[in-house]
MIDOSE-1310 file (N, C-alpha, C; in nm, 2 decimals, decimal comma, always signed):
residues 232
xxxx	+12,18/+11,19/+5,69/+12,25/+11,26/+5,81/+12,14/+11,34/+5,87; +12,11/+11,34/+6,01/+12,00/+11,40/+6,04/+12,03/+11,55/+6,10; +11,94/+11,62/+6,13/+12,01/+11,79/+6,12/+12,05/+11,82/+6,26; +12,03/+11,67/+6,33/+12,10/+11,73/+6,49/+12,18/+11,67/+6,48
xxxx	+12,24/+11,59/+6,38/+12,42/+11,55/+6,36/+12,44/+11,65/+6,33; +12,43/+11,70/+6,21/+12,49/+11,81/+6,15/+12,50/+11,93/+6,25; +12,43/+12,02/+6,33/+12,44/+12,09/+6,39/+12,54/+12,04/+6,51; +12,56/+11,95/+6,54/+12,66/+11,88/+6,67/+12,82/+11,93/+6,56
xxxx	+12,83/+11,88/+6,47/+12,97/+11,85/+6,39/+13,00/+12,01/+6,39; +12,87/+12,10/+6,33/+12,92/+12,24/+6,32/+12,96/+12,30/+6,45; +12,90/+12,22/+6,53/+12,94/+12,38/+6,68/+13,09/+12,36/+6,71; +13,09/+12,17/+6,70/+13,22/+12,11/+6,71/+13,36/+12,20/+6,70
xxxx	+13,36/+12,17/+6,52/+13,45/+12,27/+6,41/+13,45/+12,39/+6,44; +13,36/+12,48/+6,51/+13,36/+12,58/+6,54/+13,45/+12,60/+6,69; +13,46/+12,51/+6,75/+13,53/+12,55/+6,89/+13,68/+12,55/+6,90; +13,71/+12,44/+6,74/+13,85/+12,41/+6,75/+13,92/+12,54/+6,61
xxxx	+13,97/+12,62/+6,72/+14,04/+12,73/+6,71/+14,20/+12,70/+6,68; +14,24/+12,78/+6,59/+14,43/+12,80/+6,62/+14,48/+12,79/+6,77; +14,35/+12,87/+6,84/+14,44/+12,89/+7,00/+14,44/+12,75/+7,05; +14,30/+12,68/+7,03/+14,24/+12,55/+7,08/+14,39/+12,41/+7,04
xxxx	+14,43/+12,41/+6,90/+14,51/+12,33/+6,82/+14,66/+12,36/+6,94; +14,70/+12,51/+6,92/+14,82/+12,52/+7,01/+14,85/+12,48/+7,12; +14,70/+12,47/+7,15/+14,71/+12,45/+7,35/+14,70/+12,29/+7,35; +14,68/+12,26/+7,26/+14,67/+12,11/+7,25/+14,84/+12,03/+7,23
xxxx	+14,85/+12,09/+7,15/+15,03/+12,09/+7,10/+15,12/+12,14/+7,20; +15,13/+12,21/+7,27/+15,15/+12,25/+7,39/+15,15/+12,19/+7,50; +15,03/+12,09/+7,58/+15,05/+12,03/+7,61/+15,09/+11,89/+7,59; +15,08/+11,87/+7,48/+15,16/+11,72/+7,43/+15,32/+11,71/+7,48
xxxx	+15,38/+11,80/+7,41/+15,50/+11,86/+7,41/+15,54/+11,86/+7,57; +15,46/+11,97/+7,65/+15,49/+11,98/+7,82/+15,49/+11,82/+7,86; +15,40/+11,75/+7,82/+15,38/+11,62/+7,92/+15,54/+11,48/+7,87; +15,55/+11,54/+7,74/+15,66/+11,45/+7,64/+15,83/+11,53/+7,73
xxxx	+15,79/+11,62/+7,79/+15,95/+11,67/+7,83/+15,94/+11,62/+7,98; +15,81/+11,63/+8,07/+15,82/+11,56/+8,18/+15,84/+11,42/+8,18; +15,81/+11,32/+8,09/+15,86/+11,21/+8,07/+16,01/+11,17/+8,08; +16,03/+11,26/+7,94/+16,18/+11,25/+7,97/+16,25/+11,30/+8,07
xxxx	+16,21/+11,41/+8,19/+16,31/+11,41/+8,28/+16,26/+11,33/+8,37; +16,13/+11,28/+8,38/+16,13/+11,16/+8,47/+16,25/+11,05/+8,46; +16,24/+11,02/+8,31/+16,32/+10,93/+8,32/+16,47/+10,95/+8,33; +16,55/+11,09/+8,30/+16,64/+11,10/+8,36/+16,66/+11,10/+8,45
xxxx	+16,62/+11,16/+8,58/+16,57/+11,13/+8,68/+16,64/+11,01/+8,75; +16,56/+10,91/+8,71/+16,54/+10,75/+8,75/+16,68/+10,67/+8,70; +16,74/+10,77/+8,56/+16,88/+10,71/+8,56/+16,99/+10,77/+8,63; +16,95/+10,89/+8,69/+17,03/+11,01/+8,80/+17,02/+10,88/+8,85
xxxx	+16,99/+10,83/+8,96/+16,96/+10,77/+9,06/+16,98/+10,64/+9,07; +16,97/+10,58/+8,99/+17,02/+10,40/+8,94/+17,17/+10,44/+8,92; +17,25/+10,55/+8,88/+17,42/+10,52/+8,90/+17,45/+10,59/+9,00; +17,37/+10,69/+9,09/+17,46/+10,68/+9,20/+17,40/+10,58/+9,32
xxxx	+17,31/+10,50/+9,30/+17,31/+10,43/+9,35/+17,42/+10,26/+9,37; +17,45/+10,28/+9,22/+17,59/+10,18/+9,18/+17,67/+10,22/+9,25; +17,69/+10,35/+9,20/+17,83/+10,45/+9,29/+17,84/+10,38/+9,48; +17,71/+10,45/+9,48/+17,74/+10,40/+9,68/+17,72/+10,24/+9,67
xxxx	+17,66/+10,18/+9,62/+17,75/+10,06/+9,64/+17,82/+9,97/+9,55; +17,89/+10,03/+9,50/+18,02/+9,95/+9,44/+17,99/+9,90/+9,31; +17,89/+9,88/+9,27/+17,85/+9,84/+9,17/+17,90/+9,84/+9,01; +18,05/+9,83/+8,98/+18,13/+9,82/+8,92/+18,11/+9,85/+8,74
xxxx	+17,99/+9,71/+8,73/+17,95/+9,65/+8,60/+17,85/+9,79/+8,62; +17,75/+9,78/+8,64/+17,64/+9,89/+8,65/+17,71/+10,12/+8,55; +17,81/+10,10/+8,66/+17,85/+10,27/+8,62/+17,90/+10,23/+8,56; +18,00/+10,15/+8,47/+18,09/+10,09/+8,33/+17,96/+10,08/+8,23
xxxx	+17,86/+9,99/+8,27/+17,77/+10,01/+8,20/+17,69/+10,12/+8,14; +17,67/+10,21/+8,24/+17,56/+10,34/+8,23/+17,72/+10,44/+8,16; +17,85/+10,43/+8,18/+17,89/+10,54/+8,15/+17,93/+10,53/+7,97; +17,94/+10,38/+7,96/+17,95/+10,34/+7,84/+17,80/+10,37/+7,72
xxxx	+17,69/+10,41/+7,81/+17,62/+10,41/+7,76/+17,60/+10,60/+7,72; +17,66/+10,66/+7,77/+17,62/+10,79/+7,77/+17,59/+10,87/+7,89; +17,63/+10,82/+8,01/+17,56/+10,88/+8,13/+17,73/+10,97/+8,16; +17,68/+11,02/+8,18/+17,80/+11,17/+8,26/+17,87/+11,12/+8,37
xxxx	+17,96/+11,11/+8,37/+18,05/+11,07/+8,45/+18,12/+11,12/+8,61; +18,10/+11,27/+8,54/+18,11/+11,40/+8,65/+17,95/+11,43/+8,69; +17,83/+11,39/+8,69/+17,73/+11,40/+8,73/+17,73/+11,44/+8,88; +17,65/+11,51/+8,93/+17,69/+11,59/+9,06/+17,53/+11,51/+9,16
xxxx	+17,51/+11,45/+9,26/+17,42/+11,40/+9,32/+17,30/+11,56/+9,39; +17,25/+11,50/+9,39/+17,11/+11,64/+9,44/+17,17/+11,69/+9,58; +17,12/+11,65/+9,66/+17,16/+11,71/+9,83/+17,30/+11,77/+9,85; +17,42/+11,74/+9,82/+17,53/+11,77/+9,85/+17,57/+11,86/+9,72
xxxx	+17,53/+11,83/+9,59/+17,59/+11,83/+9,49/+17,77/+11,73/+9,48; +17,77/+11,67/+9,50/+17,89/+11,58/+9,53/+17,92/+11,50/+9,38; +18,02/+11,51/+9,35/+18,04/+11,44/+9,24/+18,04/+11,26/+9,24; +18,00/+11,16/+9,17/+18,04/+11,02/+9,21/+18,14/+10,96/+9,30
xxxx	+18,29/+11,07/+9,20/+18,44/+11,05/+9,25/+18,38/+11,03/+9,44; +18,33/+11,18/+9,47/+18,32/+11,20/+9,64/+18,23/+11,12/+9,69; +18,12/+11,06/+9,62/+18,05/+10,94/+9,69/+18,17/+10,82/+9,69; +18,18/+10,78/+9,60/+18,25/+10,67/+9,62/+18,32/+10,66/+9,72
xxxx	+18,41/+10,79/+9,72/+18,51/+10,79/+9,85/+18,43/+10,76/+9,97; +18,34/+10,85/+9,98/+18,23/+10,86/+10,11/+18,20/+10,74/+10,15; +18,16/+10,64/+10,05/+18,10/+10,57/+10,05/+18,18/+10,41/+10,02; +18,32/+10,42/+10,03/+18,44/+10,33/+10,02/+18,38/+10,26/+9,93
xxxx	+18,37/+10,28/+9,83/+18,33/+10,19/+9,68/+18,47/+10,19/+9,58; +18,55/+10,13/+9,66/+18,71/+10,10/+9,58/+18,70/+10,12/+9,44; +18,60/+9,99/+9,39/+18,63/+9,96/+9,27/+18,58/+10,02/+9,18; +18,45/+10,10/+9,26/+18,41/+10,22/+9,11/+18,55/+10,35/+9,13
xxxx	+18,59/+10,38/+9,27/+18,68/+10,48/+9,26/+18,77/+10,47/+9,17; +18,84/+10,35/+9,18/+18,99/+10,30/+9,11/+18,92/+10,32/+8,91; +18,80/+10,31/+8,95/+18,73/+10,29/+8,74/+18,73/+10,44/+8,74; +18,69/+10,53/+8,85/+18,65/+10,66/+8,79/+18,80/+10,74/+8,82
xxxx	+18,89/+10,70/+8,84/+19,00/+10,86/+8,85/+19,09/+10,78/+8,76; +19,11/+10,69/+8,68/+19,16/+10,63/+8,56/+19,05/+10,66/+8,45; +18,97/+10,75/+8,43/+18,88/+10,70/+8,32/+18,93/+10,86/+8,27; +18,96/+10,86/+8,13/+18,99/+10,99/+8,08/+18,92/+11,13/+8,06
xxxx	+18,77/+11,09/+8,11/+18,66/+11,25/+8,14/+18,62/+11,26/+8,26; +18,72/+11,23/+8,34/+18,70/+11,23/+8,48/+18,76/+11,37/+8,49; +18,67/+11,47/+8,64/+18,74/+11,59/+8,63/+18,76/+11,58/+8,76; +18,87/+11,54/+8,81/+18,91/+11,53/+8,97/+18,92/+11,62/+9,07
xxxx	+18,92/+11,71/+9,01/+18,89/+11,83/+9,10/+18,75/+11,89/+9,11; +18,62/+11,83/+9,08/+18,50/+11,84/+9,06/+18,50/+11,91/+9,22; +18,38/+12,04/+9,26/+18,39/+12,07/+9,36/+18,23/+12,05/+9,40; +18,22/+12,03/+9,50/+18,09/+12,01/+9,59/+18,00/+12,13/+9,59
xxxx	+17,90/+12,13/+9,67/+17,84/+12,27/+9,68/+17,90/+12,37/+9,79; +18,01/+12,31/+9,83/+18,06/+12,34/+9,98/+18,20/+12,38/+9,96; +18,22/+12,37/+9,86/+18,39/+12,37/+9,75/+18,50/+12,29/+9,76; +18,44/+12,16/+9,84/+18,50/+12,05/+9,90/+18,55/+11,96/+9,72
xxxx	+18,66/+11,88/+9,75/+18,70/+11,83/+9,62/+18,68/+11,71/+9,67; +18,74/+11,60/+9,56/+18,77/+11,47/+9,63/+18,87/+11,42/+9,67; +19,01/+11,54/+9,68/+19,11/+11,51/+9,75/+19,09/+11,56/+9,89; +19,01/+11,65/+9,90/+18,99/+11,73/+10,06/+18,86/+11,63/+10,13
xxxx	+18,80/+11,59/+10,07/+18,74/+11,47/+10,15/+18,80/+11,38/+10,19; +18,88/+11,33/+10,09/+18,95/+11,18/+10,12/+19,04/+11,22/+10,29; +19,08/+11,37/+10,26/+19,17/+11,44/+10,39/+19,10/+11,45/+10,45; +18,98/+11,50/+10,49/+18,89/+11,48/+10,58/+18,84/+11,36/+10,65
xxxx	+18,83/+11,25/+10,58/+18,81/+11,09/+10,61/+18,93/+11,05/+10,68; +19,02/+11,13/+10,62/+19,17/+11,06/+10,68/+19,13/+10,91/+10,57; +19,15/+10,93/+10,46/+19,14/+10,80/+10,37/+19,29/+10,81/+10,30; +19,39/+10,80/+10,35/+19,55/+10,84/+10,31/+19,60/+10,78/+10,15
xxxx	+19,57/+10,63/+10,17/+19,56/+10,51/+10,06/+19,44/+10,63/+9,91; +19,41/+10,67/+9,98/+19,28/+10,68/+9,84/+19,36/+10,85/+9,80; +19,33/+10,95/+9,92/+19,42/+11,06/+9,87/+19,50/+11,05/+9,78; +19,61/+11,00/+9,80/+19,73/+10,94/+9,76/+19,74/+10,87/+9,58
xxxx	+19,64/+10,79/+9,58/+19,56/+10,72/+9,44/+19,50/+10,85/+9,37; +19,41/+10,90/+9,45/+19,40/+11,07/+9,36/+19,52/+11,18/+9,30; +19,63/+11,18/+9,40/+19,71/+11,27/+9,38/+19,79/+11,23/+9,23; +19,83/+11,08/+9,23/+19,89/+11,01/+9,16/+19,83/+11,03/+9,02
xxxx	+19,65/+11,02/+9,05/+19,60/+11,05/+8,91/+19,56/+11,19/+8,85; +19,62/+11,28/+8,94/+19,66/+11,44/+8,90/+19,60/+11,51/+8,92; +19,51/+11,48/+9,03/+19,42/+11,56/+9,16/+19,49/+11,69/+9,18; +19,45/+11,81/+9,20/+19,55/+11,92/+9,27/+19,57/+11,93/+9,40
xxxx	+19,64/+11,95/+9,43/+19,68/+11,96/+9,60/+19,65/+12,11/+9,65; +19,69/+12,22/+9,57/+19,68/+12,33/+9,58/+19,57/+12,38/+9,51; +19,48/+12,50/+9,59/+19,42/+12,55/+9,51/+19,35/+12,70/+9,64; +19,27/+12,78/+9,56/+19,25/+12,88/+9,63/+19,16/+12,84/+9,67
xxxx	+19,15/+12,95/+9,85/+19,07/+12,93/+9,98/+19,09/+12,76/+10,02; +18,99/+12,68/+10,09/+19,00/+12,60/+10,17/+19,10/+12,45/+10,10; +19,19/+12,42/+10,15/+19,27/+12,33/+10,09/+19,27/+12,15/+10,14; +19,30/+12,05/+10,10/+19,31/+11,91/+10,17/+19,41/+11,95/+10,30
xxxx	+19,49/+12,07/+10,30/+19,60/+12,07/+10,40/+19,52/+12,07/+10,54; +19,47/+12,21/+10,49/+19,37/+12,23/+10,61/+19,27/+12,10/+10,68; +19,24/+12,02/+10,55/+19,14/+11,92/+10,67/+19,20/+11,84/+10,74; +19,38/+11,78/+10,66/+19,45/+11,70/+10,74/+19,51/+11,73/+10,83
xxxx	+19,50/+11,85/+10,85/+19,59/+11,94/+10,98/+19,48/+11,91/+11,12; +19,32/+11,94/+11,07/+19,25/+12,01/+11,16/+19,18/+11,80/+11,21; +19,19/+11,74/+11,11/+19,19/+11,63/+11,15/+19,31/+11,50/+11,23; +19,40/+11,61/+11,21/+19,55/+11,54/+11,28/+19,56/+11,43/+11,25
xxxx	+19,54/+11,39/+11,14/+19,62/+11,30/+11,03/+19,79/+11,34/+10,99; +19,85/+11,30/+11,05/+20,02/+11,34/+11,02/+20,08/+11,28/+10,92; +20,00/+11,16/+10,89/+20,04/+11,07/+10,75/+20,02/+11,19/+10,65; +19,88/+11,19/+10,64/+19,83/+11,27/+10,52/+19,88/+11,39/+10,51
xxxx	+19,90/+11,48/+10,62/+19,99/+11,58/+10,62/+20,13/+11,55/+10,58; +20,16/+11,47/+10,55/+20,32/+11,46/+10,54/+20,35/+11,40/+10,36; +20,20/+11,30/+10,33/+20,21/+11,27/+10,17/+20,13/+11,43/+10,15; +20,11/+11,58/+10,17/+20,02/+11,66/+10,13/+20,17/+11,73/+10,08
xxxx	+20,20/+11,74/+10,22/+20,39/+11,83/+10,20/+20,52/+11,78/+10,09; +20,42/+11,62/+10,13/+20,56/+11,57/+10,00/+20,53/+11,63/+9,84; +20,38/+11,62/+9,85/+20,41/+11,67/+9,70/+20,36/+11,81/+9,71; +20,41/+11,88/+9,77/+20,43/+12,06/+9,77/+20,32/+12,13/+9,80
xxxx	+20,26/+12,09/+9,89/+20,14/+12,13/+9,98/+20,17/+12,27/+9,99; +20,05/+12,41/+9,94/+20,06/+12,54/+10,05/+20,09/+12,51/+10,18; +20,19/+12,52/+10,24/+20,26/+12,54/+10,41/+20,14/+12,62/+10,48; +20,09/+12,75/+10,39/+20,03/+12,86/+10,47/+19,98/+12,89/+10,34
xxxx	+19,86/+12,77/+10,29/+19,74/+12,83/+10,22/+19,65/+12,94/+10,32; +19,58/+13,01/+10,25/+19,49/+13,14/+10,28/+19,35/+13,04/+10,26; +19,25/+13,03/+10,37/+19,11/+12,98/+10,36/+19,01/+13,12/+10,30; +18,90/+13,13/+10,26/+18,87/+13,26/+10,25/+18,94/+13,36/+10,31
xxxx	+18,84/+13,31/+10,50/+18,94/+13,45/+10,58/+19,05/+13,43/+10,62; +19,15/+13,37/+10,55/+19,27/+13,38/+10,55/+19,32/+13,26/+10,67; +19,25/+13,22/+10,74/+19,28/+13,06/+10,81/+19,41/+12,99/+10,71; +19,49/+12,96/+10,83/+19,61/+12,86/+10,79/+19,57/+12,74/+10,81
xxxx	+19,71/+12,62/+10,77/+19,64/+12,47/+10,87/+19,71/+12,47/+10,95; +19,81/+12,56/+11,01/+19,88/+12,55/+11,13/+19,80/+12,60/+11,23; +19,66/+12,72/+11,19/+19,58/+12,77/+11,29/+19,46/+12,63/+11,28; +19,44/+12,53/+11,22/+19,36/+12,47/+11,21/+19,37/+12,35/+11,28
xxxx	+19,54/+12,34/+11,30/+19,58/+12,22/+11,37/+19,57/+12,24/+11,50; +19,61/+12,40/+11,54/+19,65/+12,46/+11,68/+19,48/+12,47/+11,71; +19,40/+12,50/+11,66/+19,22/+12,45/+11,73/+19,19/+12,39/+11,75; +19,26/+12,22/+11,71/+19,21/+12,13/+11,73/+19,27/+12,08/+11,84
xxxx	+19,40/+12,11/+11,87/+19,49/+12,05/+11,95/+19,62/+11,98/+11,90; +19,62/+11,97/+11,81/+19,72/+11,82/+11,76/+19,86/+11,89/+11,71; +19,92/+11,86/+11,81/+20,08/+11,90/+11,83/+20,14/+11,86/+11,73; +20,14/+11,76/+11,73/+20,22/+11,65/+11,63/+20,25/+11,74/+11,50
xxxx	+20,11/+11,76/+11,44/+20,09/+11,86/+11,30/+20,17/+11,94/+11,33; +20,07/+12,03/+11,44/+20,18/+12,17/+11,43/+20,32/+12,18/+11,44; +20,39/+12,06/+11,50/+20,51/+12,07/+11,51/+20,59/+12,03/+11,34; +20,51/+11,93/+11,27/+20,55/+11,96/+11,16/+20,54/+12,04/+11,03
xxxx	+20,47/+12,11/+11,09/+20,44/+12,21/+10,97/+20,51/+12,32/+11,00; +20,50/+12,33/+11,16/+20,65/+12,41/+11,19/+20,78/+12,41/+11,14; +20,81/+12,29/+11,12/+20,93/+12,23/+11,09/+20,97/+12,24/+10,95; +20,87/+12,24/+10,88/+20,83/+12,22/+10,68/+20,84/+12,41/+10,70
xxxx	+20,82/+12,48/+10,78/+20,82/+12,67/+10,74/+20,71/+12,73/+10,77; +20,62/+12,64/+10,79/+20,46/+12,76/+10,84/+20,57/+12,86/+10,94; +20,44/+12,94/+10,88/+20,43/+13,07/+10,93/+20,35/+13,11/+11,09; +20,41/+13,11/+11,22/+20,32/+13,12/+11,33/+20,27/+13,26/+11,37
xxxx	+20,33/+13,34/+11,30/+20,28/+13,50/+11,33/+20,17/+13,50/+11,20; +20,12/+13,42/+11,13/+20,00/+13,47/+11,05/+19,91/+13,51/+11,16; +19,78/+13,59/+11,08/+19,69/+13,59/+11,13/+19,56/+13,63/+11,01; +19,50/+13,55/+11,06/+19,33/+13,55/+10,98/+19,28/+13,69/+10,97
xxxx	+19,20/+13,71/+10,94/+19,08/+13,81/+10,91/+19,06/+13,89/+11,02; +19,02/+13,83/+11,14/+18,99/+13,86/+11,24/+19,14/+13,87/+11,36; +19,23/+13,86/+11,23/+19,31/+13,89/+11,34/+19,36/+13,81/+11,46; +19,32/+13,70/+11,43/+19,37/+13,58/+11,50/+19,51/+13,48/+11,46
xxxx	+19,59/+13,44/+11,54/+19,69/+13,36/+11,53/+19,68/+13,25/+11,56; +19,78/+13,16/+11,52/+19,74/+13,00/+11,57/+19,76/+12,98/+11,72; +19,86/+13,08/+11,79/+19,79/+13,12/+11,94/+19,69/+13,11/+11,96; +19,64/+13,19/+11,91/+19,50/+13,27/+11,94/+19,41/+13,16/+11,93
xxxx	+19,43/+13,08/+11,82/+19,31/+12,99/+11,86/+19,33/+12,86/+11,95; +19,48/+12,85/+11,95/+19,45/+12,75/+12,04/+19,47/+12,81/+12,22; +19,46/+12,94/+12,25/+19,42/+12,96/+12,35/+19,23/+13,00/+12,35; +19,24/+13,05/+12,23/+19,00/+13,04/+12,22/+18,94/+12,87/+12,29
xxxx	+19,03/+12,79/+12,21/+18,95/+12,64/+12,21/+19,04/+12,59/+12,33; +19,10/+12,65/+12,45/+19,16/+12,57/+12,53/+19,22/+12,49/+12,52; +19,31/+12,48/+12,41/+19,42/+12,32/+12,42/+19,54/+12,38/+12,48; +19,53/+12,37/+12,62/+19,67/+12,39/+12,70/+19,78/+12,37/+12,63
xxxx	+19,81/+12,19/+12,59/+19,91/+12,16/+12,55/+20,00/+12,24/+12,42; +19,88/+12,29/+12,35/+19,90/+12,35/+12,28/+19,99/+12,49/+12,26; +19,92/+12,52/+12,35/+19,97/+12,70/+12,39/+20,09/+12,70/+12,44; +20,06/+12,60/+12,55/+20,23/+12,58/+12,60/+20,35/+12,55/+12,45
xxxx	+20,33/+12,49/+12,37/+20,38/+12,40/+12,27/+20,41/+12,53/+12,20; +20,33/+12,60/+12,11/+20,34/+12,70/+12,04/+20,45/+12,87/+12,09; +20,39/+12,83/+12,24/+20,50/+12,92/+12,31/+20,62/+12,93/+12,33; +20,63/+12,77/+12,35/+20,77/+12,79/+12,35/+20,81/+12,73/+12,20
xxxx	+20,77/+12,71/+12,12/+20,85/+12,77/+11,99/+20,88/+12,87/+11,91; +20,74/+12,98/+12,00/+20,79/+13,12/+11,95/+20,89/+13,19/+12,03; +20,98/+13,14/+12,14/+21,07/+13,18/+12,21/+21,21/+13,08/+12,14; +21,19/+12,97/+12,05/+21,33/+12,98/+11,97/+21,45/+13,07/+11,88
């Protein structure tokens, strides 16, 4: 062995330190956990891509496998349940609100459920399949009532009331759906929500009535409509 091997081996052994060994270990470890969330990641994204399109065998597959069922998507935070809807993928819907770790009231980042979307969509058929599978109708601040009011869906408003819809839920600032209906314009609603017991002297936060707003947003028909109900 000649003495400029041996001097090469000693400086070597001399550089590799406890600190040198840890930092080595260290990053093994760092690079072995970005792996794995890469590849979670990449299975985030392979079911909800099933999800938005329908992909049946796929999410049965991945949920049977261990993938989370209530998994929440990045941008929206939206649950599958709410893609699907979004995204009219029947057949994963009908698999996920029959599946027994389904949480149907999963809320968005926006506190949106998948009964208040479906009322928002005016999706009546699918609401309706949620409610059945024991969706809540009720709950605190913004409700499905409110979207079906302000969307003037009278169907949905009427399967919301059948099964004992808040008349005069409170939105944070205290927003009704009869003030939500009376914004939009849509008589129809207000007249039945009138008729079910809302309340037309509420007022919001600010102090507003469902007058009030539908004189803010100019729906004539409205104001007229509202007025002379409050002179019965």
């Amino acid at each position: 062995m000649s003495q400029l091997w041996i001097t090469r081996f000693l400086v070597l052994a001399c550089t590799i330190t406890p600190f040198t060994l840890f930092a080595q270990q260290s990053s093994h470890q760092a690079s072995t956990q970005e792996i794995t969330q890469a590849a979670s990641m990449r299975q985030h994204d392979a079911f909800f891509y099933a999800v938005r399109f329908n992909d049946l065998k796929k999410v049965q597959a991945m949920v049977e496998q261990g993938f989370d069922l209530n998994a929440r998507e990045a941008s929206r935070g939206e649950s599958a349940l709410m893609i699907a809807i979004r995204e009219q993928s029947y057949d994963v819907f009908d698999y996920l609100i029959h599946h027994p770790k389904i949480h149907l009231d999963e809320r968005a980042n926006n506190g949106d459920t998948a009964l208040m979307l479906a009322a928002y969509l005016e999706k009546v058929d699918w609401l309706s399949e949620l409610i059945f599978a024991g969706a809540q109708v009720n709950q605190a601040g913004w409700t499905a009532l409110h979207y079906a009011a302000a969307a003037g869906d009278l169907q949905i408003v009427a399967v919301l009331l059948e099964h004992r819809a808040d008349l005069n839920a409170l939105s944070p600032n205290h927003t009704t759906p009869l003030m939500m209906a009376a914004r939009k314009g849509n008589v129809s609603v207000a007249e039945l929500l009138l008729k079910e017991g809302a309340s037309l002297d509420a007022k919001n936060m600010q102090g507003m009535t469902a007058l009030d707003f539908a004189v803010e947003s100019e729906k004539k028909e409205m104001q007229g409509f509202l007025q002379a109900w409050s002179r019965r």
